[in-house]
Structures are given as structure tokens and as C-alpha cells.
C-alpha positions in Angstrom: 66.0 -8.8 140.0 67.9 -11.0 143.1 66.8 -14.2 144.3 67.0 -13.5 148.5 66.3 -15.2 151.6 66.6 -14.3 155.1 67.7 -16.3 157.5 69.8 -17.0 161.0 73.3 -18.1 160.5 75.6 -18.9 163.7 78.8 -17.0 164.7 81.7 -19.3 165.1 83.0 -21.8 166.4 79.3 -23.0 166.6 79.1 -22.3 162.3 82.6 -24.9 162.0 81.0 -26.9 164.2 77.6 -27.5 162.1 79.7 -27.3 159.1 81.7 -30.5 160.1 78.4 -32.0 161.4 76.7 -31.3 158.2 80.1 -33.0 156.1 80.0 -36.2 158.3 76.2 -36.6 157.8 76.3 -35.6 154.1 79.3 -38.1 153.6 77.4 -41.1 155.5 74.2 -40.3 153.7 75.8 -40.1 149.7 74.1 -36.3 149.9 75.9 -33.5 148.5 72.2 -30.8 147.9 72.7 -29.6 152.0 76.4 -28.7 151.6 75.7 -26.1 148.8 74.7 -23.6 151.8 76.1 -22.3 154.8 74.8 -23.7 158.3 71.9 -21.7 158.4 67.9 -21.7 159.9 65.6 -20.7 156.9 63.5 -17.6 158.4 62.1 -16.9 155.2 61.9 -19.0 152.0 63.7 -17.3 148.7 61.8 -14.8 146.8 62.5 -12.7 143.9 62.5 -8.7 144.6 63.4 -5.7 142.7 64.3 -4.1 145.6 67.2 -4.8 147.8 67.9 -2.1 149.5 64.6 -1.0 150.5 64.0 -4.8 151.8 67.0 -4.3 154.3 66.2 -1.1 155.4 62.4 -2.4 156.0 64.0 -5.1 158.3 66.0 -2.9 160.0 63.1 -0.8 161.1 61.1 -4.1 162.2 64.0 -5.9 163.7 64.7 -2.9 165.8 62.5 -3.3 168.9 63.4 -7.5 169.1 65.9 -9.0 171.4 68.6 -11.2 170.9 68.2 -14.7 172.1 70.0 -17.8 172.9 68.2 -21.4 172.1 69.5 -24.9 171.6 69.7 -27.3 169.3 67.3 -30.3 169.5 67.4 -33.9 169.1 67.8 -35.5 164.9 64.2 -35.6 163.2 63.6 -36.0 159.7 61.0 -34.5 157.2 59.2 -37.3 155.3 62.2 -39.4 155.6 63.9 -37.0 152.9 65.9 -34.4 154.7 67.9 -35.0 158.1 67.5 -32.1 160.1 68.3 -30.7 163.8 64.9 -29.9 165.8 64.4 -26.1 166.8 62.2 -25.1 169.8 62.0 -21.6 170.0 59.4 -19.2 170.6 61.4 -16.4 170.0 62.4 -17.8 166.7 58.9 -18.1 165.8 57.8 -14.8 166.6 61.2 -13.6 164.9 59.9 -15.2 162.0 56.7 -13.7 161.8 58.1 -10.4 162.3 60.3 -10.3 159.2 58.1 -12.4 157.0 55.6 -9.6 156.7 58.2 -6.9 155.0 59.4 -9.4 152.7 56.2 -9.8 151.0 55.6 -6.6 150.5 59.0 -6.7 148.1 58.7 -10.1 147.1 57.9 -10.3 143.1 54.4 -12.7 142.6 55.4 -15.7 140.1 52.8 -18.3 140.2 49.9 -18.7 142.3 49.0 -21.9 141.3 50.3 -25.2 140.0 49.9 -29.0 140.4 51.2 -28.6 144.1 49.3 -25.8 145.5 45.7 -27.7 144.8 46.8 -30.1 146.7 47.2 -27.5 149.8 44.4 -26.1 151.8 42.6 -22.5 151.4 45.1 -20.9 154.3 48.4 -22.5 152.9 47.0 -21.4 149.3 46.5 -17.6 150.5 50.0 -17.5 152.2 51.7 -19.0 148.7 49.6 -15.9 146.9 51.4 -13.7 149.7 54.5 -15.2 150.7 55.5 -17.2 147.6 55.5 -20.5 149.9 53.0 -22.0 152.6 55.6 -22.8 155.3 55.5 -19.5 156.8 53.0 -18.3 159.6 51.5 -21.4 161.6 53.0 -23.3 159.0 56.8 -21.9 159.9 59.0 -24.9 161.3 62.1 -23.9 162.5 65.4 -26.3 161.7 68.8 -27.0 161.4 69.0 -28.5 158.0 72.2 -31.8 157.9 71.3 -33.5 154.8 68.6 -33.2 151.9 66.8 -35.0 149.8 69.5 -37.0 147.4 70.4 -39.3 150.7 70.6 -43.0 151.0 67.0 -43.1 152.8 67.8 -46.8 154.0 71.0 -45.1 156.6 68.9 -42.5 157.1 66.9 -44.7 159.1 69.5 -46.7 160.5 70.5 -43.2 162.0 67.7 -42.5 163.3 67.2 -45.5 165.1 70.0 -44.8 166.8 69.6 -41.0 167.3 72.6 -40.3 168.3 73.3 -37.4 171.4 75.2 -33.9 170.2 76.9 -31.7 172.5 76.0 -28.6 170.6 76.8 -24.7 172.3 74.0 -22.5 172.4 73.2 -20.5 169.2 73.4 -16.7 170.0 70.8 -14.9 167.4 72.1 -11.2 167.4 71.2 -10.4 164.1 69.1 -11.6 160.6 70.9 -12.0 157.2 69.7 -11.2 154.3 71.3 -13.6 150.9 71.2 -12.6 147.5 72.2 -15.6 145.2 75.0 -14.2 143.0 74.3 -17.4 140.3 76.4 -19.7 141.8 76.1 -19.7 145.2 74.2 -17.8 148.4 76.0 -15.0 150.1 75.5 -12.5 152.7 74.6 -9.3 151.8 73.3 -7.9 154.7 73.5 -8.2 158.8 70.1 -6.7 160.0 70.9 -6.1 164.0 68.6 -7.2 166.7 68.4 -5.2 170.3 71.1 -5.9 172.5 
């Protein structure tokens, strides 16, 4: 069984770049959670599958028809003043998203469909956790650029968001999907599924 997750990760120097952006914030918030993982944008959340390889070679097949694409960067939002993140607009990141979501839950291993937190959610988002294992995906899917989590000092957080300070950012080249497979201490790459040039 592997723990995976898809999801975008940036070709250098743009990956240094975040990584240093990510250190500053992380050091300046007292949050250590966002550094355990490489700059990345979460196209699916992790799953459990029993089947690796067939999971790769179904993204292949439905990455093969999409496009690379450039976007940018947006401006420093927060979600529920508990994780400092970089906005994403995107379409193509969207539709990317709902392409390879769709494959993974065929693969994905069903744990739980329902606790304490998914009553709380509404009939659609309760469907896509029976699916998809989470209900961010679909509609739900909000692309970003993750710079600190949830153990931060939420009092700076808001100090720097009052301030929201202006990043010269490059433009982040999407040319292909990884696939990571925790090995039980950390997430690593085990796959580079190619989009069309």
C-alpha cells in the first residue's frame, strides 16, 4: 500500500526561490508543518492505492492530449487565518485538476466515508469524500502556493497581511504532473507524468 499525491512542482530557480520564500515566512511565523514538503500546488489530495504503477500509466494516458502552461503567482491570502498561502488563478490549472482527479479515484483505497467532519459538509462535498477521499476537489478544488501552515503565530500572520507585501515571482512553467509516494519519512517523486509540448 503507498500513501500518494499528485501534484505541480516548479523547475528551478523558481523551486529555490519558493523554498527561500517559504523559510523566511515559516521563520517569521514560528511554523515548521509547511517546510516538511517541497514547493509544490496540491492537484490531488493523498490517497492510499494498491496500485502504483497502474496509477502512472492511467495519468499518462489522460495527461497526454493537455498542454503545458505558464501562470503566475498571485497576491498573499490566507485560509481561515491558519495557513499563509500564494493565490493561483488559473484555468488551465483547474481543468488540469479535474483531468487527473478522475483516474486517481478509480485507484484510490476507500477508508472512511464518514466521521464527525464530513456531517458537517453538504450532500455534494459528502459524495466527492465517498469518491475522492476529500471534498476539495471538483468545484471545490482551490489552487495555491502553500508558505506556512497551521502551527503559525496567527497574531504576525495578520500583521503580514496587513501589509501584503509585493513579490517579484517568475512565471511557473507546468510541463509535467508528479506523482509522490511517502516513503515514511518524507514525500518524494516517483513519477514525472509529461504534458503536450
Amino acid at each position: 500500500m503507498h500513501l500518494v499525491m499528485l501534484a505541480i512542482i516548479p523547475q528551478e530557480p523558481l523551486k529555490q526561490e519558493l523554498r527561500l520564500l517559504m523559510e523566511h515566512y515559516c521563520d517569521v511565523l514560528g511554523s515548521t508543518r509547511a517546510l516538511k514538503m517541497m514547493p509544490h500546488i496540491t492537484l490531488t489530495p493523498p490517497f492510499l492505492t494498491n496500485s502504483l504503477e497502474q496509477l502512472v500509466k492511467d495519468e499518462e494516458t489522460a495527461c497526454v492530449e493537455f498542454h503545458c502552461f505558464g501562470f503566475e503567482l498571485g497576491k498573499m491570502d490566507t485560509f481561515n487565518n491558519r495557513v499563509l498561502i500564494l493565490q493561483v488563478q488559473s484555468e488551465e490549472l483547474k481543468q488540469l485538476h479535474q483531468l487527473v482527479v478522475e483516474p486517481m479515484a478509480i485507484h484510490r483505497e476507500h477508508r472512511w466515508t464518514s466521521n464527525n467532519y464530513t456531517r458537517k459538509l453538504s450532500k455534494r462535498q459528502r459524495e466527492l469524500v465517498d469518491k475522492f477521499g476529500d471534498p476539495k476537489v471538483k468545484e471545490f478544488y482551490t489552487p495555491h502556493f502553500t508558505l506556512a501552515k497551521s502551527d503559525l503565530d496567527k497574531q504576525k500572520l495578520s500583521e503580514i497581511l496587513a501589509n501584503k507585501p509585493e513579490l517579484e515571482l517568475g512565471t511557473w512553467i507546468v510541463n509535467s504532473v508528479a506523482v509522490l509516494v511517502h516513503n515514511g519519512k518524507e514525500w518524494e517523486v516517483h513519477a514525472e507524468v509529461p504534458l503536450k509540448n
